[in-house]
N, C-alpha and C positions, 0 to 999 in steps of 0.2 A: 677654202681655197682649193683649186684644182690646178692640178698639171695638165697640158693637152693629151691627148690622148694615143698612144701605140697604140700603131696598125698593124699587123703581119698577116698575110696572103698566104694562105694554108689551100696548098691544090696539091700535095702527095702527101706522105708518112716523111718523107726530110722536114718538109717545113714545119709538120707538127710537131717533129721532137723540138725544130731547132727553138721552134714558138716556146713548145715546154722548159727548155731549157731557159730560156730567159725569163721565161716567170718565175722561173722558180732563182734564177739569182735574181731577180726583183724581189722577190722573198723574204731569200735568205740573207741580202744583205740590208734589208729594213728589220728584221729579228725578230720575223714571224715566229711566233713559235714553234716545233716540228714536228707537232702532233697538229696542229692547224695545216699549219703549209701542207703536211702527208694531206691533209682529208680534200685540201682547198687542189694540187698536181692530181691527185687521184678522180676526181672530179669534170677535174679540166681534162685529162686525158680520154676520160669516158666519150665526152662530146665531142673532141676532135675526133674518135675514132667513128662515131657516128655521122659526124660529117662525111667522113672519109666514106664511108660506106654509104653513101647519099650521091654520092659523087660532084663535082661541080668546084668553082670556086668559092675559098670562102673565107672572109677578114674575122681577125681576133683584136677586139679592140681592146685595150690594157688602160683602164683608168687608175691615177693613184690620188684621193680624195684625201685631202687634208682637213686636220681638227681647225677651232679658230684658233689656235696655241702655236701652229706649223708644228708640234713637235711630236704629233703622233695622225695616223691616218688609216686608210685602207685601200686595198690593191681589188679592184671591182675589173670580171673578163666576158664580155661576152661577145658571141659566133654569130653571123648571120652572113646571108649568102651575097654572094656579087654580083650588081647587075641586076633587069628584072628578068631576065631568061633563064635565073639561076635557080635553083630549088627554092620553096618558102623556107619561113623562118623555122628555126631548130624550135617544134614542138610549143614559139612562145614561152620558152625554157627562160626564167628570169636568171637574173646575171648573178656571177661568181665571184663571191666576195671571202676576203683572207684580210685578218688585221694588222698593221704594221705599226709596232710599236715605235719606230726607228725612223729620224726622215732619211730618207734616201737618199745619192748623189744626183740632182738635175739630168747631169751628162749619161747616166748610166742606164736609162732604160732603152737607149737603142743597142746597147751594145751586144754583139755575138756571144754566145758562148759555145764549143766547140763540144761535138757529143761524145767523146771520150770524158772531159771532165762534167756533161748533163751526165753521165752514166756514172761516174762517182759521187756527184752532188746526190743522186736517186739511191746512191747506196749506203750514203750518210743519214741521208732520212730514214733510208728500212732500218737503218741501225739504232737510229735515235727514235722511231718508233718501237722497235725490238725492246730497246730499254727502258720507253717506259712501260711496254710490255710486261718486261720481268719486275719492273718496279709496281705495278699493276698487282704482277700475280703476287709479288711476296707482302705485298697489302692485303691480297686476297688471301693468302695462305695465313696469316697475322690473324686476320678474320675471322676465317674459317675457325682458324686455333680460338683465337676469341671467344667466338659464337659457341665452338664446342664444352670451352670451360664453362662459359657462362647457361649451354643446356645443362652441364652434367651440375652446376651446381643448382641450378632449376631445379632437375629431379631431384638432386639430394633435400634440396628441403622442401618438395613435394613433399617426401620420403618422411623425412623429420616433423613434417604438419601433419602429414595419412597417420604415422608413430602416436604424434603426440595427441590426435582425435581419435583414435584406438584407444590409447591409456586414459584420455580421460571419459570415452565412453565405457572402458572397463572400470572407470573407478566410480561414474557415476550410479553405474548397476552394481555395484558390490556398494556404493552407499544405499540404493534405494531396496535390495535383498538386506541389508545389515538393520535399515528402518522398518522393514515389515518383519525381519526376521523377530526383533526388538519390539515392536508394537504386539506381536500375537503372545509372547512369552508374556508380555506385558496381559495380554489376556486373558492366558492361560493363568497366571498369579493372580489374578484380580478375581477370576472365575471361580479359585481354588480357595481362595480367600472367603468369597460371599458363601459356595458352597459349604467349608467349613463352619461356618458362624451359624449356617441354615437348619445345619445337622446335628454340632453340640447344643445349641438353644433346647431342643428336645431330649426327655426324659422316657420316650417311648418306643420300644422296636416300632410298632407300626409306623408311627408318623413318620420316623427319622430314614425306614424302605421308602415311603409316599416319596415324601420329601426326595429322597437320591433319585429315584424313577422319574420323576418330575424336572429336576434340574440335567438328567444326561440323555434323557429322550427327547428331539432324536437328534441332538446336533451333536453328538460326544460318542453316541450308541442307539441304532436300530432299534434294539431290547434288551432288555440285561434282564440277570435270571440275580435271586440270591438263596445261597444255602446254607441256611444254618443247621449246625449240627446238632443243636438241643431246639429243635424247631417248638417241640411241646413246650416247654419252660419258655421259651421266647414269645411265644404265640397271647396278641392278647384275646382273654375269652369272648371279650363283649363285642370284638371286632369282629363281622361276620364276614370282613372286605381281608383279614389278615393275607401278608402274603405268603405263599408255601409256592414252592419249587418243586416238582414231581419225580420232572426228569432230568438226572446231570449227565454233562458232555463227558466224553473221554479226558479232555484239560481242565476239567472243572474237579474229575478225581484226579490227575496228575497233582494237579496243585494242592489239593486237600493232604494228599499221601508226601508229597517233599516240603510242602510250605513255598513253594517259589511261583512267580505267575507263571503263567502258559501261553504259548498263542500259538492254535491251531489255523491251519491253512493251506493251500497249494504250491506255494512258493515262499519260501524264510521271508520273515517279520525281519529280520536285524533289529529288535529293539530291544533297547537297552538294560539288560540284568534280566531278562524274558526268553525263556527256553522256547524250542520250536518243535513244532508237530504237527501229524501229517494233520488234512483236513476233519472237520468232525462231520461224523454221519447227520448230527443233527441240522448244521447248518455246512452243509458241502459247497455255497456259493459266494456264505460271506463269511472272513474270519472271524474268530472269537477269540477274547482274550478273557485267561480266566485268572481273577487275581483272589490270592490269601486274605483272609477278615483276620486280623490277628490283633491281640491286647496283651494281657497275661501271658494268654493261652490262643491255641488258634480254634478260634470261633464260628468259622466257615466260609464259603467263597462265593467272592462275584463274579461272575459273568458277565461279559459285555460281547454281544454282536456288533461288528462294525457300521456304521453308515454309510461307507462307500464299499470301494475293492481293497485299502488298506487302513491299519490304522498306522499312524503320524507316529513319528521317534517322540516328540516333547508331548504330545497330546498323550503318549503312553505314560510318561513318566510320571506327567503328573494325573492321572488315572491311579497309578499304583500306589501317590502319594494323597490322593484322595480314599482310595480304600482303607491305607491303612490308618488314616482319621476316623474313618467308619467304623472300622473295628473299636478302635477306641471310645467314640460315643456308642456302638451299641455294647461294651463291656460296664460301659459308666449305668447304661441303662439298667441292666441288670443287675449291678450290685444296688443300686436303688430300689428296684420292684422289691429285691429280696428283703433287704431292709424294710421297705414299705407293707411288704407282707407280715414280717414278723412282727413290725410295731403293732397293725391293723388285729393281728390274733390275739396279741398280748393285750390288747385295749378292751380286743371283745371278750376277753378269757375273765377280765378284771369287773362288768361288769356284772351288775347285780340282778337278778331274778326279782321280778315286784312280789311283794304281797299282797295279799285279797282279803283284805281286813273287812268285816261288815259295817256297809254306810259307807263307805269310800273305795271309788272306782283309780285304778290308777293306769296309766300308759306312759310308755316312755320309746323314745327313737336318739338314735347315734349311726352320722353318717360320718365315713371320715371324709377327709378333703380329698378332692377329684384331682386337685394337683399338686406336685410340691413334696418336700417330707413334713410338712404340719401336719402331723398325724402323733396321738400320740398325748397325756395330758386332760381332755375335757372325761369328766364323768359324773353320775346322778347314781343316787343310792335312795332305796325309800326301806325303810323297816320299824318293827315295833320296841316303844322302852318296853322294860317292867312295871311301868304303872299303867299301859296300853295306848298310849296316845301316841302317833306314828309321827315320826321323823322324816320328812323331804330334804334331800341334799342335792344341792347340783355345783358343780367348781368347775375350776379350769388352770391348771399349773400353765406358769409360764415355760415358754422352750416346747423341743418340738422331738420326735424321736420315739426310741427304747429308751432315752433315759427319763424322759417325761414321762411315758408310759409306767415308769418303776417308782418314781416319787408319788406320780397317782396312786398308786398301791396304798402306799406306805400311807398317804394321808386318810384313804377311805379307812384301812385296816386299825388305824388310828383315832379315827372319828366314833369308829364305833364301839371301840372300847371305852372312848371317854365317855359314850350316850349310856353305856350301862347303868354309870353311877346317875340315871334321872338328872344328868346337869341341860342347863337351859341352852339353848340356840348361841346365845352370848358367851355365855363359861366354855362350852367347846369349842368355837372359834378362840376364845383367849387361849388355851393349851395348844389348839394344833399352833395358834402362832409362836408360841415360844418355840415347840419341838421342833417347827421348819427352820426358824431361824438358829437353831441350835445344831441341826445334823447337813440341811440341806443351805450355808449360806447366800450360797450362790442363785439360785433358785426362790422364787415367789409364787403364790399360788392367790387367785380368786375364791371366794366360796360363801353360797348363803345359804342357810336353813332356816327353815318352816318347821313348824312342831305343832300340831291340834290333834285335837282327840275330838274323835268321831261321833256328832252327835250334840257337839259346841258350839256355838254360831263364831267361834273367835280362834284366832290362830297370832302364836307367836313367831317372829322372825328376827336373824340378824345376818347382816352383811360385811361379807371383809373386799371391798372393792367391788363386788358383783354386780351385772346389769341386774336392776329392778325386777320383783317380779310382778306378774300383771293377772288381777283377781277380776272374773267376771262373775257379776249377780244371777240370782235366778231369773229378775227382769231383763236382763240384756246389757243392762251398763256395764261398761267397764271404767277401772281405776288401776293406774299406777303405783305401786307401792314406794314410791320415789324419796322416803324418809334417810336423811344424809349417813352415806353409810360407812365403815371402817375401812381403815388402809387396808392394804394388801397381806396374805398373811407371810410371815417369812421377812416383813420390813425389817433392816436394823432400827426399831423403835420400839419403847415400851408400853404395850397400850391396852387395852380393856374394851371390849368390844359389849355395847349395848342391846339388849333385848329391846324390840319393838312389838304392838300386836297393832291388827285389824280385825274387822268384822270378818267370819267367814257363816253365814247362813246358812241351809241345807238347801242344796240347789246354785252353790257356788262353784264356781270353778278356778284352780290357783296355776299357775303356767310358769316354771321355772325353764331356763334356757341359757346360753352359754350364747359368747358373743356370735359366733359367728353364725349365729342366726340370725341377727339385723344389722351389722357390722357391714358395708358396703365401702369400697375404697374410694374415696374420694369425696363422701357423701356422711361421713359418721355414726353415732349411736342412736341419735334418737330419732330421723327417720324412717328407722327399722322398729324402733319398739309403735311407733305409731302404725305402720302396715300391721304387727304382729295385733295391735288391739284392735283395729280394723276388723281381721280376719277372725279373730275370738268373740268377738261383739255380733257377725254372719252367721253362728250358730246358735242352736236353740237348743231348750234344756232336753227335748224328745233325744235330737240325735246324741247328747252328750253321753245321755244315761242309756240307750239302745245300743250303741258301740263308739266305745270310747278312742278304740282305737283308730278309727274310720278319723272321728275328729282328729284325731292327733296328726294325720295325713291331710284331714284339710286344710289344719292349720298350716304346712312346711311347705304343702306345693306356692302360695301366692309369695313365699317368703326364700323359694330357690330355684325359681322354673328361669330366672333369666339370665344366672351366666353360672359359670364353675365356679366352686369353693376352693378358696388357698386356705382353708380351715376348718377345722372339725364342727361337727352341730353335736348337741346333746339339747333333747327337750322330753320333762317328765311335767304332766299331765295329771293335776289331781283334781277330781270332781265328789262332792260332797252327795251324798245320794237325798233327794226327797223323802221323808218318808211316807 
């Protein structure tokens, strides 16, 4: 629904206000609202004044358009000129439109209004645009306040995220330094470990130097030096590779003279319980650490050249704590050698010089074990009774040491007193076994004797547990003497040991020996005595009686050329001469 249309004829600045005027109580009294109405007078004013300055006449047509409700609308104004001599139309400027909430009075859109109160009605709007002005700004100041709290609390938990990605980037690097710190220590124990186990396993200076040089070259140490103080005694003979030290550093005698380790260098080590010093003449570009060999006693010092430009705080410590292992197995070593030496004198001091009886050639060989303290126990005796017939003896005390060594005494020194009174191979084993089991009970001994006289084609024998012995003919054959033989002597049992004979020919040869001449571990006794009659059955009666000794050598090489002995050899060698 539309109302017809006001017209107002705007030809000066009166009839525009008075126009203005009444738009705007067509307005005001439909309940534009005053921020509309401001925008919708403000608007309208602009073009009347354009008009104005165009010059001419010119109509304002005032439409008021109603909803289909009647009960709200809008107030639509446009200008256009009078006449066709009048100016064109304003720019094609579309029309000015303001909403009314309110229906209006019919009667009231012609009506005047007077420009004292247009000029109050205009001062009501700046005013109620004024307020919503300040109601604007204290929105906007709200806002602002707003917006401000809501940056600063922005940054602060920026702040508090940037915080809490810092702590847990510090905590993830103090886990992953705590996991490597943990993994390498874990290394260093595991390293120090194997090294250990590497270095006691051995009973030997040599090996047990190899052996360290080997494991700290070169990831631990560039080169390491060592000095032992009794390098002579230390030193093995048959080693031509032993190692010797020439020349010590300035920290290598520091350490020797206090006992403490040393680290020479250019700049302080700070390692831990390791004095410091200036750099060594001998190695001026990398440092040295020089640590104490100590057991007992102190034994002498290692030397370690670094691998890089430092050595490491834990890499030291356990360095210091690997030395002083070392000193320990090489203290362990030497009381061993020494032992080992004196058992080896005592064995060789104990036995017996052969006799050179006419018609029978003798030889005899004693190696001790290449490893171990089985040393110590095995021995061969050969001598004449007083009726002349010669006595072969070969045994082997159980145990291992000086103290085997001194029971073997006791039984050889024993043996031979009982051989004086002419008792048979049997009747001497019966006594020595009472007397062992009467002084030594703890202790047992092996032992077989041979008895012929030279010139007999027959020999007597009897065995207290001993390997067999093995008789080769003038032909070549050989035979085991394999007749069931006697306990042990020293058994707690009462027992009577049997005499046996065999043939022995002229141009025989009888071969007494101790286990560990065919004793192989894993593999037993009698695969050995078979290699050993092998090897006896290869020679001929020329070389036997030409050099017996020679034979006696060819016999042991086929029967030790292929690994170390953990036990003594004893083999006596008796050949019956042709006549």
């Amino acid at each position: 629904m539309t109302a017809p249309p006001d017209v107002w004829n705007i030809a000066s600045v009166a009839d525009a206000a008075r126009a203005r005027a009444a738009v705007d109580r067509i307005a005001t009294d439909a309940g534009a609202p005053a921020l509309e109405r401001t925008r919708f007078l403000t608007a309208l004013t602009a073009r009347l004044r354009r008009c104005l300055g165009r010059g001419g006449e010119w109509e304002l047509l005032l439409h008021v358009r109603q909803s289909a409700t009647g009960q709200t609308g809008r107030l639509e104004a446009r200008l256009s000129p009078v006449g066709q001599s009048g100016p064109g139309p304003l720019d094609a400027a579309p029309s000015l439109t303001c909403s009314l909430p309110h229906q209006r009075a019919q009667d009231g859109l012609g009506v005047a209004t007077s420009l004292p109160e247009a000029l109050l009605r205009a001062d009501e709007n700046t005013a109620a645009v004024l307020n919503l002005l300040d109601e604007q700004e204290s929105l906007v100041r709200l806002h602002r306040e707003e917006l401000h709290q809501t940056n600063q609390g922005v940054l602060a938990l920026h702040a508090d995220l940037e915080a809490a990605a810092r702590a847990q980037r510090d905590l993830l690097e103090a886990e992953r330094t705590a996991r490597a710190e943990a993994e390498r220590a874990r290394r260093l124990l595991t390293f120090l470990g194997d090294a250990s186990a590497a270095i006691t396993s051995s009973l030997s200076h040599t090996a047990i130097l190899r052996r360290l040089s080997d494991m700290l070259v070169p990831d631990y140490a560039e080169h390491l030096d060592v000095w032992l103080f009794d390098e002579e005694e230390y030193a093995d003979h048959d080693d031509e590779h032993a190692l010797r030290v020439r020349e010590h550093s300035a920290a290598a005698v520091a350490a020797a003279r206090t006992g403490r380790p040393q680290h020479a260098a250019a700049h302080p080590g700070g390692l831990p319980g390791v004095e410091d010093l200036p750099p060594s003449v001998l190695s001026p570009q990398r440092p040295l650490l020089a640590i104490p060999l100590v057991a007992q006693r102190l034994l002498g010092v290692l030397t370690l050249t670094a691998p890089g430009p430092r050595f490491d705080e834990d890499t030291s410590v356990m360095l210091v704590e690997l030395a002083r292992r070392v000193g320990v197995a090489l203290d362990h070593a030497h009381r061993y050698q020494q032992s080992r030496n004196t058992a080896v004198a005592l064995q060789r001091a104990q036995l017996t010089e052969l006799p050179t009886p006419p018609g029978v050639l003798l030889a005899a060989r004693y190696l001790p074990a290449t490893w171990g303290m089985n040393i110590g126990g095995e021995w061969y005796d050969a001598f004449l009774q007083p009726d002349g017939s010669l006595l072969a003896v070969i045994g082997d005390v159980t145990g291992h040491g000086l103290h085997a060594a001194v029971v073997m005494g006791q039984l050889r020194t024993a043996l031979r007193a009982y051989a004086v009174e002419n008792a048979t191979p049997g009747e001497i084993l019966t006594r020595l076994h009472r007397m062992l089991g009467h002084l030594q009970p703890d202790l047992y001994a092996t032992a077989l004797i041979a008895r012929f006289r030279p010139g007999e084609p027959e020999v007597v024998w009897a065995s207290a547990g001993h390997p067999p012995a093995v008789v080769r003919a003038a032909d070549g054959t050989v035979r085991v003497l394999d007749a069931k033989p006697g306990v042990m002597l020293g058994i707690p049992l009462h027992y009577v040991y049997t005499d046996h004979r065999a043939d022995l020919p002229a141009g025989s040869s009888l071969v007494l020996y101790t286990d560990g001449l065919v004793e192989r571990r894993g593999q037993g006794i009698d695969p050995g005595i078979g290699r050993l009659s092998h090897a006896l059955a290869a020679l001929n009666t020329p070389e036997l009686e030409q050099d017996l000794n020679a034979a006696a050598d060819a016999l042991l090489k086929p029967l030790l050329h292929d690994s170390e002995r953990d036990d003594d050899v004893c083999l006596l060698l008796c050949h019956t001469v042709t006549p």
